[in-house]
C-alpha positions in Angstrom: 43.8 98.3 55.5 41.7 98.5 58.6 43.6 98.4 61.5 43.3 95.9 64.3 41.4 96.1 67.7 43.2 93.8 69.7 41.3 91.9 72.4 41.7 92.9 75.6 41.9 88.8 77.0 44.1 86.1 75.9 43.3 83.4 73.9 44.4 79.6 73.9 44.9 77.5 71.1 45.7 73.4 71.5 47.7 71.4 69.6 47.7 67.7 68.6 51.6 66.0 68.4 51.9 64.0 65.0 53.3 61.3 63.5 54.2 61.9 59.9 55.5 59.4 57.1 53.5 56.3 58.7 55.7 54.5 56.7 55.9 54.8 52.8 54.2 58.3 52.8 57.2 60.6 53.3 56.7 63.6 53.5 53.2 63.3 52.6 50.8 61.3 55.4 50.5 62.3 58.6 48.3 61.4 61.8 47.6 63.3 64.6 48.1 61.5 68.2 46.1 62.4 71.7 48.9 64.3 73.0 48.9 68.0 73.3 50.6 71.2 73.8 48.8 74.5 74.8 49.9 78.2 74.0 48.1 81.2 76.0 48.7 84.2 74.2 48.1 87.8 74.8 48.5 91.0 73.5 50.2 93.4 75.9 51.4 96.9 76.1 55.2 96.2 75.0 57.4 93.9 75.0 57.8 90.2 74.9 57.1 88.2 77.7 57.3 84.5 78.0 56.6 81.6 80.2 57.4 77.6 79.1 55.9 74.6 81.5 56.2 71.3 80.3 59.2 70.2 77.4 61.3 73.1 76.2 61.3 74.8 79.6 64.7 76.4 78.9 63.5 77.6 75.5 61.4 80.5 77.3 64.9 82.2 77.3 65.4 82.7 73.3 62.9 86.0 73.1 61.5 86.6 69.7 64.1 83.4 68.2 61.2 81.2 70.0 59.1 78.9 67.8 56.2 79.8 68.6 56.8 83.5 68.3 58.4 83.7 65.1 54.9 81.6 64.1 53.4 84.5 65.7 55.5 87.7 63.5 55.0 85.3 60.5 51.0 85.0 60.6 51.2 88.9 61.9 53.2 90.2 59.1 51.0 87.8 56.6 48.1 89.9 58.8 49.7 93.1 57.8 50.0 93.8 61.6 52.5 94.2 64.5 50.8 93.8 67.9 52.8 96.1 70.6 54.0 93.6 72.7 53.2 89.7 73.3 52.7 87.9 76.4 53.1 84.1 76.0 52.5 81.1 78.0 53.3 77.7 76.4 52.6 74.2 78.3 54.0 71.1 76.6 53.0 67.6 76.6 55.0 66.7 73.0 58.3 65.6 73.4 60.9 67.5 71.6 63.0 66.1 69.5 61.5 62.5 69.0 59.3 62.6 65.7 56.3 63.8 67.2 55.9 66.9 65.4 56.7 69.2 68.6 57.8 71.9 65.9 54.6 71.9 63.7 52.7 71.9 67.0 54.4 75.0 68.2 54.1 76.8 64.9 50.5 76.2 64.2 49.5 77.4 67.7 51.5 80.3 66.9 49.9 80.9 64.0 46.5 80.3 64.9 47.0 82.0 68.1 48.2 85.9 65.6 45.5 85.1 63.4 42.4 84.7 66.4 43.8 87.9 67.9 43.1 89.8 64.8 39.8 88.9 65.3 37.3 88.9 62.4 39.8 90.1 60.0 42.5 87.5 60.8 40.2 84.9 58.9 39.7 87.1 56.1 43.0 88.1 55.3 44.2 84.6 56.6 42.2 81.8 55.5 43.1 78.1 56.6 44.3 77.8 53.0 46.9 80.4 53.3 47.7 79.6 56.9 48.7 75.8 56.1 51.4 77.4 53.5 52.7 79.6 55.6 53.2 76.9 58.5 54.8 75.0 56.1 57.2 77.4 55.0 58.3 77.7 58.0 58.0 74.0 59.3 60.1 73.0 56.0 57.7 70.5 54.7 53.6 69.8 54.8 53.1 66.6 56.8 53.2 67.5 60.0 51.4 71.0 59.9 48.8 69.5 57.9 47.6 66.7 60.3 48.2 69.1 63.4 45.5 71.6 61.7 43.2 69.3 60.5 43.4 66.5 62.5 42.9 62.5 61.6 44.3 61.2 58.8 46.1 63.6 56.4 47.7 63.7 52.5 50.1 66.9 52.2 51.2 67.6 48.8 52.4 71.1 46.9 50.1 72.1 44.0 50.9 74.5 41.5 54.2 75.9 40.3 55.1 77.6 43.1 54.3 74.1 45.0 52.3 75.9 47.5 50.9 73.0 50.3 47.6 71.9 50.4 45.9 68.8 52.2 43.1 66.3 52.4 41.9 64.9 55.6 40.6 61.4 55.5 38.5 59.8 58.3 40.8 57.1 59.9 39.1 53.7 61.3 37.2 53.8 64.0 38.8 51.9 66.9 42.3 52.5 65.0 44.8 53.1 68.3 47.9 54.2 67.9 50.7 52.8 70.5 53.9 55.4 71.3 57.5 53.8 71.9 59.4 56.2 73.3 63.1 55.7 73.8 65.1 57.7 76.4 67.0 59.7 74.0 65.9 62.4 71.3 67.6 62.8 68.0 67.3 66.1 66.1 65.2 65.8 62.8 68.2 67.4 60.8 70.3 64.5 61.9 68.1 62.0 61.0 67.7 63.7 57.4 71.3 64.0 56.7 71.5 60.3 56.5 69.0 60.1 54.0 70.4 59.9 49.6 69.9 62.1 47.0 68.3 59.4 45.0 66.9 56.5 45.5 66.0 53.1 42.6 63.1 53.5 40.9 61.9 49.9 41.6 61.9 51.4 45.3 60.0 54.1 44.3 57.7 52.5 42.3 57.5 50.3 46.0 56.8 53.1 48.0 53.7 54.4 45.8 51.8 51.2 46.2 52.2 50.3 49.6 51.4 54.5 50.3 48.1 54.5 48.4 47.6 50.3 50.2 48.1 52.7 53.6 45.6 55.3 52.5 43.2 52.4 51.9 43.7 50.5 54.9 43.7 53.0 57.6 40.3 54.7 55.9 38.3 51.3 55.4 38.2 51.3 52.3 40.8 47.8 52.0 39.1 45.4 54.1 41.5 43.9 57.1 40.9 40.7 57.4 44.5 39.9 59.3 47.7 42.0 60.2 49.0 41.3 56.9 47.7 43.6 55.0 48.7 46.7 56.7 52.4 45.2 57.1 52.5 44.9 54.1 51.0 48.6 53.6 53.3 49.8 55.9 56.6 49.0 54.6 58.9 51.5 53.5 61.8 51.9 51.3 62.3 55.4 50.9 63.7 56.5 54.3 63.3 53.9 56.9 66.2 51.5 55.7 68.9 55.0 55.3 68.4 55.7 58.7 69.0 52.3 60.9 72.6 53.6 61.7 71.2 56.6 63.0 69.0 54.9 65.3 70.2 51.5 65.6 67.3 50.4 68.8 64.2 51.8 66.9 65.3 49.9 63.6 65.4 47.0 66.0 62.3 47.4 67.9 60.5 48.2 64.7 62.1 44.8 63.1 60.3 42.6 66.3 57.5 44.2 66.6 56.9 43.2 62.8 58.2 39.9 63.3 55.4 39.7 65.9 53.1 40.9 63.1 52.5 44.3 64.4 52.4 47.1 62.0 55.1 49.4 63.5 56.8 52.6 61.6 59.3 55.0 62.7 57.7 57.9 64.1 58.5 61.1 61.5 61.8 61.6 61.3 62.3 59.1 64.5 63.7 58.3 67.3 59.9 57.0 68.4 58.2 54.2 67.1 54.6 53.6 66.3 52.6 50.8 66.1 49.1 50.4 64.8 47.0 48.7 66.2 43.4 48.1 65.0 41.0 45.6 67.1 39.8 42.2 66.0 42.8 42.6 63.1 46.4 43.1 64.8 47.5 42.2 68.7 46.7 44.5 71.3 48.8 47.5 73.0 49.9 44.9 76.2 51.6 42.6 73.0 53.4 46.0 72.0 54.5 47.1 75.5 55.8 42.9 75.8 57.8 43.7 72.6 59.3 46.8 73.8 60.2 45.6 77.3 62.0 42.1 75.8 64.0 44.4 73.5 66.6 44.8 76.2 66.4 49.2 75.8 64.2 51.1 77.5 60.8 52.6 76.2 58.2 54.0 77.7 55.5 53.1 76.0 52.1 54.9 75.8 48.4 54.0 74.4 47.1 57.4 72.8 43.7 58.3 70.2 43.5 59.8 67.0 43.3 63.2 67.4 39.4 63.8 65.0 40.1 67.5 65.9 43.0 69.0 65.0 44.2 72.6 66.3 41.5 74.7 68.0 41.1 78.1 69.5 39.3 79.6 72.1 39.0 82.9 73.5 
């Protein structure tokens, strides 16, 4: 194998947050949201050197047990190449610890960051293919890598034997705007998954598969809105969201009236955020949101974000 020339500048890759689940699509939808992390990374002479603005500040501290730069020794060793040192520089805008897919965010960008300072040979020997399975390996699941990478609207799944991840992004509705409810305090993702069973009824399953593929159809077009209704309806859940109300008691209840006031609302991945989705001329508007959130007697800052189209890029 040819060995690397590494690059003599830095390059910086951006990262969309996410909101996976959207509902009934656990483990399996995801959509990424106009809020952003950044990683500058370099290689250097030795070493490990690192530098965190923004959330995680006080992560800068764990050395090679960071996030993003055991996603950076993952996509290397997948590379077949060690730089001989790192010099790191990570500014985040996701929130950690809320749903928001701070963890895929920090992996991808990781990730993508090895492979572009490879150069030419990080895409040939680490294809976007390869590089979604090896961020989900390490993320645990698909959903959140996948829509971070790709950007939009995304269906994870694992194909083969092995159950290797692949995805397929969709094109979400134009105008479709995405409202944040963030509550004060974060709750880690393994807590919020501890609450979940082993098993679940069929019926509820059998629930779950409709109003997932009603979701797909709404949020691409291809189901007609004529009211809120439909996407209520399409994004109801009864595979997760009901196991975890004792975990997070004020979402379950925000989500509850911001339905009652027939606004599509989810937990945000694995929670504590909420999302609501709001699609013009169909559902209320983001003020009727923030009106909901401030009569609910907790406080949440609440935040009108895009669709990221994008997903992850590079440059440099």
């Amino acid at each position: 194998m040819t060995s690397v020339r590494w690059p003599d500048g830095a390059v910086t890759v951006r990262t969309p947050a996410t909101s996976a689940n959207l509902g009934p699509g656990f483990d399996s939808l995801g959509l990424a949201l106009s809020l952003h992390d950044e990683v500058q990374a370099e290689v250097s002479g030795g070493g490990l050197r690192i530098d965190v603005a923004g959330f995680g500040e006080r992560t800068a501290r764990f050395g090679e047990g960071h996030l993003v730069v055991r996603a950076m020794r993952a996509a290397f060793g997948a590379l077949g190449e060690q730089p001989p040192g790192i010099a790191l520089r990570c500014v985040n805008a996701i929130p950690h610890g809320f749903g928001l897919g701070s963890s895929a965010a920090g992996i991808v960008a990781g990730m993508l960051a090895a492979r572009a300072l490879c150069g030419a040979a990080g895409m040939d020997r680490l294809p976007d293919e390869a590089l979604l399975g090896l961020a989900a390996e390490l993320e645990g699941h698909a959903d959140n890598v996948a829509a971070c990478l790709a950007g939009g609207l995304t269906i994870a799944w694992g194909a083969g034997p092995a159950g290797a991840a692949r995805c397929a992004r969709l094109e979400p509705l134009p105008g479709l705007t995405p409202v944040l409810c963030l509550p004060a305090v974060p709750l880690a993702t393994e807590a919020a998954r501890q609450v979940l069973p082993m098993s679940v009824p069929h019926a509820d399953a059998a629930k779950n598969a409709a109003r997932a593929a009603l979701l797909v159809a709404a949020l691409t077009g291809e189901a007609e809105l004529k009211d809120a209704e439909l996407l209520l309806d399409a994004t109801r859940d009864f595979l997760h969201q009901p196991y975890r109300v004792s975990s997070m008691p004020a979402t379950a209840s925000l989500i509850g009236a911001l339905r009652d006031a027939g606004i599509p609302a989810v937990v945000s991945g694995a929670g504590p955020a909420a999302l609501a989705l709001v699609v013009p001329g169909v559902t209320a508007d983001p003020a009727a949101v923030a009106a909901v959130a401030a009569q609910s007697g907790d406080a949440w800052t609440v935040s009108v974000l895009e669709v990221d189209r994008d997903g992850a890029t590079v440059r440099g």
